[in-house]
C-alpha positions in Angstrom: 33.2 12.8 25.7 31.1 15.5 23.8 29.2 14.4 20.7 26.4 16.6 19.0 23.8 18.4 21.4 19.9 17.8 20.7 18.0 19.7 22.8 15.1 20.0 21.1 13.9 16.7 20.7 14.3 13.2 22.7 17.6 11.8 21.1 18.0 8.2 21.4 21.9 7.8 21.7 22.4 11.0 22.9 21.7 13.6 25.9 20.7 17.3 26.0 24.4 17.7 27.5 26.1 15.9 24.1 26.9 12.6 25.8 26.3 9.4 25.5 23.2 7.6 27.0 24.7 5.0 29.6 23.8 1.8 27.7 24.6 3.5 24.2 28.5 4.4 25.5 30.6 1.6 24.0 28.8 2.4 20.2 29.0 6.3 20.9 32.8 6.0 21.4 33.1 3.7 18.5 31.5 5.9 16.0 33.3 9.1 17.5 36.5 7.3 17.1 35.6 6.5 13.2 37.0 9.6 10.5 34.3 10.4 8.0 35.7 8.7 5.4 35.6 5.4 7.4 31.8 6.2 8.3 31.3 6.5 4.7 32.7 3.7 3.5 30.9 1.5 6.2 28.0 3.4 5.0 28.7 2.1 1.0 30.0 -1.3 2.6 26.1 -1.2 3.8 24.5 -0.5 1.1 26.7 -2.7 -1.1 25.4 -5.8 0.9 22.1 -5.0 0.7 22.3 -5.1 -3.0 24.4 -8.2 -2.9 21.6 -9.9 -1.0 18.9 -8.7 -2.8 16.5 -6.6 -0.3 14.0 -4.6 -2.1 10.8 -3.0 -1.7 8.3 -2.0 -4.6 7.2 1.8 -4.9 4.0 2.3 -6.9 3.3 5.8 -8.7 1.8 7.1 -12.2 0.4 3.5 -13.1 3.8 2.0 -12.7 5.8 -0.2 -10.2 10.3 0.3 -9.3 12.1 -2.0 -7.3 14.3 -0.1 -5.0 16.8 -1.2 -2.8 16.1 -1.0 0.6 17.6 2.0 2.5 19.6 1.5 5.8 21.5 3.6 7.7 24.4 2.0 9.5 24.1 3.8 12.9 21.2 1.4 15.2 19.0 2.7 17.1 19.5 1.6 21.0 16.9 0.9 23.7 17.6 -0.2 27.5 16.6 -3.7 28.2 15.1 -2.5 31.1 12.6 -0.1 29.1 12.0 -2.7 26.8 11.0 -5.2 29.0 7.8 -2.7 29.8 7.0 -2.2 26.3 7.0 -5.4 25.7 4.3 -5.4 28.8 2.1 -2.9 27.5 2.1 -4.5 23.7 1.3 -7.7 25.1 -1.8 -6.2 27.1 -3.2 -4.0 24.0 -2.6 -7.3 21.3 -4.8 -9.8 23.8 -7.1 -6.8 24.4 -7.9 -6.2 21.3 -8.5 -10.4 20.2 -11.1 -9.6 22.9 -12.5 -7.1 21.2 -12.9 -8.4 17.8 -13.9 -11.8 19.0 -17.1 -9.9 21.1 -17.5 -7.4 17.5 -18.2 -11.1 15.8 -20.0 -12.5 18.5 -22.5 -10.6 21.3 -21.2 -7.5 20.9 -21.3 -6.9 24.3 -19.2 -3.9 24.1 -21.4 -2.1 22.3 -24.5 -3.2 24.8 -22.8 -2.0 27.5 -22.6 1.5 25.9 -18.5 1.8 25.9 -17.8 1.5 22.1 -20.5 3.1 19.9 -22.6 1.1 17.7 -22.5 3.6 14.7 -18.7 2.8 14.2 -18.9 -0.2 13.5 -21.9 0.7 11.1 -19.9 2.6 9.3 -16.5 0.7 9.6 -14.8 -0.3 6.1 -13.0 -3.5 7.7 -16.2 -4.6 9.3 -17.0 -7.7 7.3 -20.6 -9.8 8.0 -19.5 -12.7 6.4 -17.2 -13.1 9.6 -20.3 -12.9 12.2 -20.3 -16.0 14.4 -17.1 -17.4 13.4 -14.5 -18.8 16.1 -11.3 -19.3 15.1 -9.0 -21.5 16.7 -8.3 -19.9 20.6 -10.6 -17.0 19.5 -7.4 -15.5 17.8 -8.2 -13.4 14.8 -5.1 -11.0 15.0 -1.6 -13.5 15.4 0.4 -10.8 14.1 0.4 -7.4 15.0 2.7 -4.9 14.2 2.1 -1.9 17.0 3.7 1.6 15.6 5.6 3.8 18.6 6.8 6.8 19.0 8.9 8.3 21.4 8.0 11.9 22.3 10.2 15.3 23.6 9.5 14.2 27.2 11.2 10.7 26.6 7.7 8.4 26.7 6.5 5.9 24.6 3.4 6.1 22.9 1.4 3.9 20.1 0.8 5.6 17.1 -1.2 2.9 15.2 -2.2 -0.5 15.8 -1.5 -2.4 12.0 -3.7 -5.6 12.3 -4.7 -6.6 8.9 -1.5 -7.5 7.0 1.1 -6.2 8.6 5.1 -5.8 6.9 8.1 -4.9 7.6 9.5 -8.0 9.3 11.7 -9.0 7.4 14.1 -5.8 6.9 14.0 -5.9 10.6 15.8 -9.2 10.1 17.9 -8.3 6.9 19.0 -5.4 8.1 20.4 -7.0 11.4 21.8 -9.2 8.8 23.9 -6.4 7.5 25.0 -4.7 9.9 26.5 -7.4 11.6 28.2 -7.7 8.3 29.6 -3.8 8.8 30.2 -3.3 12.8 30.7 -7.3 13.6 33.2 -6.3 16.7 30.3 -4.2 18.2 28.4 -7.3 18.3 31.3 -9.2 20.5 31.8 -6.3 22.7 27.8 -5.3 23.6 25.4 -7.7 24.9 22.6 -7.1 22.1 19.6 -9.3 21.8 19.1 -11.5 19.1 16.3 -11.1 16.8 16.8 -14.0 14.4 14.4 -16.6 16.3 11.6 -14.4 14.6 11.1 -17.2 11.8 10.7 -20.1 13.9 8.3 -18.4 16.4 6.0 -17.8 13.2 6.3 -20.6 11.6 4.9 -22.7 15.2 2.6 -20.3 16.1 1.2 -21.1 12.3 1.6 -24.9 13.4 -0.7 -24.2 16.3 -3.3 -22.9 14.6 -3.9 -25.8 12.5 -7.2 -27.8 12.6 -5.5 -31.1 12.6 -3.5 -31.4 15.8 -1.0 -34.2 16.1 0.0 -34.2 12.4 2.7 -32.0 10.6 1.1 -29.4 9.4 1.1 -27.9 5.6 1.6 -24.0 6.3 1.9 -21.8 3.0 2.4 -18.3 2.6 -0.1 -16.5 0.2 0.7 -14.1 -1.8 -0.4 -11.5 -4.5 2.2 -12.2 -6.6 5.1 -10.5 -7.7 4.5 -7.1 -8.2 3.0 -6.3 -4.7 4.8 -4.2 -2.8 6.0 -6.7 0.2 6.7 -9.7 -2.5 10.5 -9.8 -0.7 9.1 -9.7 2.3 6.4 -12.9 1.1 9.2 -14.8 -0.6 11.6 -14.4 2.5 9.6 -15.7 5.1 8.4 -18.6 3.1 12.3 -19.5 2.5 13.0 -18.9 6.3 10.0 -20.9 7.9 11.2 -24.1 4.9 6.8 -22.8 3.9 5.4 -23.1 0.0 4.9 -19.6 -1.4 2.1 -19.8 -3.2 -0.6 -17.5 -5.3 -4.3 -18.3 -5.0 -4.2 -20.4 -8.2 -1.9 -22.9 -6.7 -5.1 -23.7 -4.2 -8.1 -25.3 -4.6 -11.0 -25.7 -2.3 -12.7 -29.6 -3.0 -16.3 -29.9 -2.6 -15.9 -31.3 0.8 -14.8 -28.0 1.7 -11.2 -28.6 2.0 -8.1 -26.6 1.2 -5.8 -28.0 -1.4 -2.5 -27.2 -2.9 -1.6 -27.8 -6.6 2.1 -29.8 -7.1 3.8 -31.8 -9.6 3.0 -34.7 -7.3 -0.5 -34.5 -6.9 -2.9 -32.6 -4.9 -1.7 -32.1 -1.5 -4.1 -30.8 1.4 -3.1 -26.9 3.2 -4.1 -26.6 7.0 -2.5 -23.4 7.2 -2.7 -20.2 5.1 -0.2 -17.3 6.5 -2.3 -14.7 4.0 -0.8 -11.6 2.7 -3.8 -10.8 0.4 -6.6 -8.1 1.7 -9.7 -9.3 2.7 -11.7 -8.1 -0.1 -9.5 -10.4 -2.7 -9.7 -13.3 -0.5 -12.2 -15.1 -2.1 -14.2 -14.3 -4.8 -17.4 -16.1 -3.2 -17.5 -14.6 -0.5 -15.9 -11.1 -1.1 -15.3 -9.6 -4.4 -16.4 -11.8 -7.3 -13.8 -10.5 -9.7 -10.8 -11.2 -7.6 -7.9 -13.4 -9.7 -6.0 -13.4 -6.7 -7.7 -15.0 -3.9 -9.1 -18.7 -3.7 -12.7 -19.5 -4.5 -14.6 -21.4 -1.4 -11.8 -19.9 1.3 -14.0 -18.5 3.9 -16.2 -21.1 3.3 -13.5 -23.9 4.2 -12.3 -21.5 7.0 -15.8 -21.2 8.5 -15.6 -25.0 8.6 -12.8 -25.4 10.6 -10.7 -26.9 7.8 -7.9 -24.7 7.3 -6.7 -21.5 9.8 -6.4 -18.1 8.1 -3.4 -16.2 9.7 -4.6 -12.9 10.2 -8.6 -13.8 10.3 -10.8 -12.0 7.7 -12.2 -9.4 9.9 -9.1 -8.8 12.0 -8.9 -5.2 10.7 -12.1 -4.2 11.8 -9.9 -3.0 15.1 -7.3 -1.8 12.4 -8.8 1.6 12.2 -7.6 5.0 13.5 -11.2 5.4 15.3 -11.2 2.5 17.1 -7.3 3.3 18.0 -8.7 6.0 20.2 -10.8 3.6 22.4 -7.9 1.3 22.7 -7.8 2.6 26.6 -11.6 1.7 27.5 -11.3 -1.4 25.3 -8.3 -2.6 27.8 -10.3 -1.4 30.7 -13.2 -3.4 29.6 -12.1 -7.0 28.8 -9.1 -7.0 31.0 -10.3 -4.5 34.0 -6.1 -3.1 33.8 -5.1 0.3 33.3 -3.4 1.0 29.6 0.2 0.4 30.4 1.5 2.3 27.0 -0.2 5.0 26.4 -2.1 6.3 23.4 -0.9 10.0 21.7 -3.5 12.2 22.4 -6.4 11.8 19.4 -9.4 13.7 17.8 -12.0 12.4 16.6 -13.7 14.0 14.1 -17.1 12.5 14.0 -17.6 14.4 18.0 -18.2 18.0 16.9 -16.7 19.6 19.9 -13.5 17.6 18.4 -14.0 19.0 15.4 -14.2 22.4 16.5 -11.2 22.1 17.9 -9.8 20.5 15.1 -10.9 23.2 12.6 -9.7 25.8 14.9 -6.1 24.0 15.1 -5.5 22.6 11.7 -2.6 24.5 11.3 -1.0 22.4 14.3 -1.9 19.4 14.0 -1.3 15.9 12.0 -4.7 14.6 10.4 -5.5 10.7 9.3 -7.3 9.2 7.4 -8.7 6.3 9.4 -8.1 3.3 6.9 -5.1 4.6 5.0 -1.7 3.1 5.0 2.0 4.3 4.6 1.7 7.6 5.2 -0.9 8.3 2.1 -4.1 10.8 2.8 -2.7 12.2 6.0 -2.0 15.9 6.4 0.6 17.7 8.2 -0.5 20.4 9.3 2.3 23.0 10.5 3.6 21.8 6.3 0.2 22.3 4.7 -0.3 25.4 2.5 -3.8 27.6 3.2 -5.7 25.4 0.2 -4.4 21.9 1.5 -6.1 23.0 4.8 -9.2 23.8 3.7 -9.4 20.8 1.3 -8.6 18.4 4.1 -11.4 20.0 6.1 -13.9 20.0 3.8 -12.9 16.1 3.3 -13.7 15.7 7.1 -17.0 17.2 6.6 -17.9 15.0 3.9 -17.2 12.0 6.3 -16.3 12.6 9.7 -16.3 9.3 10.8 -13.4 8.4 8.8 -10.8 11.3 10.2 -8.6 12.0 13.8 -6.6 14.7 14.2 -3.4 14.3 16.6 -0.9 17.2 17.6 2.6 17.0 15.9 4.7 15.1 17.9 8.5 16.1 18.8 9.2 12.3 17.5 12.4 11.4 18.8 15.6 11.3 17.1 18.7 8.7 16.6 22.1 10.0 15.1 22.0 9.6 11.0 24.6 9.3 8.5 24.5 12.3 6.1 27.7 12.6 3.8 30.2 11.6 6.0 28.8 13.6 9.6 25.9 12.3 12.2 22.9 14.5 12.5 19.5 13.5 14.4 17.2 12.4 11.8 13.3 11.6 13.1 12.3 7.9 13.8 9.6 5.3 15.1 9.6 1.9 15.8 7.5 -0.9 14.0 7.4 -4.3 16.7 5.6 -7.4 15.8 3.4 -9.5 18.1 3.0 -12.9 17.8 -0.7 -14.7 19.2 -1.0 -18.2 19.7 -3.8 -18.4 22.5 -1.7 -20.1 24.7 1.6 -18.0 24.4 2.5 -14.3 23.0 5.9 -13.4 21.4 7.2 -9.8 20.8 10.3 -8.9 19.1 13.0 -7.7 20.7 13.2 -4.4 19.3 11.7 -3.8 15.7 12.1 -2.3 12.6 13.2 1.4 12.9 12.0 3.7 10.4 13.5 7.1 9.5 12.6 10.2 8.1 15.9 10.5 5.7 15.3 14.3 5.5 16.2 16.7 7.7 13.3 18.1 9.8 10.7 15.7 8.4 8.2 13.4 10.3 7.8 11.1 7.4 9.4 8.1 8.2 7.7 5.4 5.3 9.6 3.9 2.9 7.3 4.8 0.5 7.6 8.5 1.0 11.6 8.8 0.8 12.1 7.2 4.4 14.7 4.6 5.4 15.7 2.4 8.3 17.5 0.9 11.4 18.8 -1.6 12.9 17.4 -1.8 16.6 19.6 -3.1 19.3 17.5 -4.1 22.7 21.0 -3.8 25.3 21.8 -4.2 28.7 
């Protein structure tokens, strides 16, 4: 059975010949049974439910703030159990490696000693913060949830993009939009074995519970959030609902004077041993970070240096959240664990080396450049897109501050059949996994939340910039 040919880039449904990966047959001959009108109105059916249910995300621009509906397209991306199942290896590996890592950054630093992670990054690191030095959280975690970015290049391997350590989203469209596509293809569901991802909740919610400092009682976990016109407000709201968790801002807390965490109510004070934060560090707390915050909770770190409440991710945690440090991921793995990486990094510059940069500044033209704190796809240049002047401006930004920019070639990202009008074309995607840390167990997603580039020939997969997304089935 012949369906469209991609021969240019690593199609995830679909062969160089036009057929049909093995383990993506039975959906393959589904959708190539379906007339364009049918696709389309699945497509509508889709986007119907996702307004019926409420899924949005916030994009910011020009001083103001839209609620969109979030985009799905109906066709899932499909990986082999098998694959995943070494993925899932290799995430687990990089996620424990990396705790390591911070922990020793906080601590003796004997990384840096030993000469295999230079001293001057973390100098010079913007996530680095001291009032974290010679803190241990509970089991030495200070990244529970990780959400790893891959990529899938033209030879068919798996690489990590971006480690996202600090606050990372997107969780919960993974889940909503399993939610609606079961709604729209429920008979693919009965006739393909596809993993489940709706346990995702309940992991969270105990790894949360084991992190308290109380052990033996039921712990209080709340979710913390900036409020309602941050972009991931859904996302806070959901998860609160999901886990049966208080979403709270940080003026429904209180720290008492015996350093203790406290949550406001109609019934009284009631003590928090758990805070699942989705604020930034720097708004935390306004003693110990900036003092103009209105959005953290004053005396936070302090009651968290105690002991007497768990911060889920650490303060700190994105310290190893930083396209620099993403480059010694390999030789960080190496060092705490003495293993081989097991999913390989995509080949990186770094700036701040100047035979790097000569090579950079030589190749511009071909290749992608970062920003090493940025987020969503803001600050980075494409540079086979880029005009002459973008170029140069982008390089003289690198000069300005080496440290802070890596350069990586364009990647043939891979490609999953898309919904455009009423045909399929290959549109460009990655995959966004979460990782969950308790110390004594780690949990990864089957699958993740698959991101598209909604137009044609574009590597831009964010949300923010015009992308949409996926389900992700993980099948036998």
């Amino acid at each position: 059975m012949s369906f469209y040919k991609e021969d240019r880039f690593f199609d995830e449904l679909i062969t160089s010949e036009g057929l049909p990966r093995k383990y993506a047959e039975p959906l393959v001959d589904y959708l190539s049974k379906m007339h364009g009108v049918e696709r389309k109105l699945a497509q509508e059916s889709a986007e119907l439910a996702v307004k019926e249910m409420g899924i949005t995300f916030t994009v910011y621009g020009d001083g103001s703030s839209i609620d969109r509906s979030w985009p799905i397209d109906i066709v899932p991306r499909l990986i082999s159990k098998n694959e995943w199942q070494a993925v899932e290896k290799g995430l687990v590996q990089r996620v424990q490696a990396l705790n390591m890592f911070i922990d020793d950054l906080y601590h003796k630093q004997s990384i840096v000693k030993d000469k295999v992670f230079p001293a001057e990054l973390i100098a010079k690191s913007v996530n680095f913060r001291e009032q974290c030095i010679g803190v241990s959280p509970p089991h030495n975690i200070w990244a529970h949830i990780c959400g790893s970015d891959l990529v899938r290049d033209k030879d068919g391997t798996m690489y990590v993009l971006e480690d996202n350590l600090r606050v990372p989203s997107g969780v919960s469209y993974m889940l909503e939009n399993r939610s609606v596509i079961k709604r729209v293809f429920p008979e693919m569901f009965e006739k393909m074995d596809i993993q489940p991802v709706s346990d995702y909740p309940s992991q969270l919610f105990d790894m949360l519970s084991s992190m308290s400092p109380r052990p033996g009682d039921t712990p209080e976990v709340v979710v913390l959030t900036p409020g309602i016109y941050n972009s991931a407000y859904f996302e806070h709201c959901y998860l609160a609902q999901e886990m049966g968790c208080e979403l709270v801002e940080g003026s429904d807390l209180f720290v008492d004077d015996d350093d203790v965490v406290f949550m406001r109510t109609v019934e009284g004070r009631r003590r928090v041993d758990v805070i699942y934060r989705r604020i930034d560090d720097l708004f935390l707390d306004p003693e110990a970070f900036h003092p103009d915050s209105m959005l953290g909770v004053p005396g936070l770190v302090r009651a968290w240096k105690k002991g007497n409440v768990a911060l889920v991710n650490a303060p700190g945690a994105g310290v190893a959240d930083d396209k620099v440090v993403y480059t010694y991921v390999p030789d960080i793995i190496k060092y705490y664990l003495g293993e081989e990486i097991l999913l390989p990094n995509v080949e990186t510059y770094r700036c701040y080396d100047k035979k790097d940069f000569s090579y950079v500044e030589a190749n511009i033209d071909k290749l992608v450049v970062k920003p090493a704190n940025e987020s969503g796809g803001y600050g980075l240049l494409i540079g086979p897109k880029a005009s002459v002047e973008e170029r140069e401006k982008c390089l003289a930004q690198i000069k300005a501050d080496p440290r802070n920019w890596i350069a990586q070639p364009t990647l043939s990202l891979s490609t999953v059949p898309t919904l455009v009008n009423d045909s399929l074309e290959g549109r460009h995607v990655d995959l966004r996994p979460f990782i969950l840390s308790s110390g004594d167990s780690t949990y990864v997603t089957t699958g993740g939340l698959t991101r598209v580039a909604m137009v044609k020939g574009s590597l831009v997969v964010n949300s923010s910039q015009g992308g949409g997304s996926k389900d992700t089935w993980i099948v036998e």
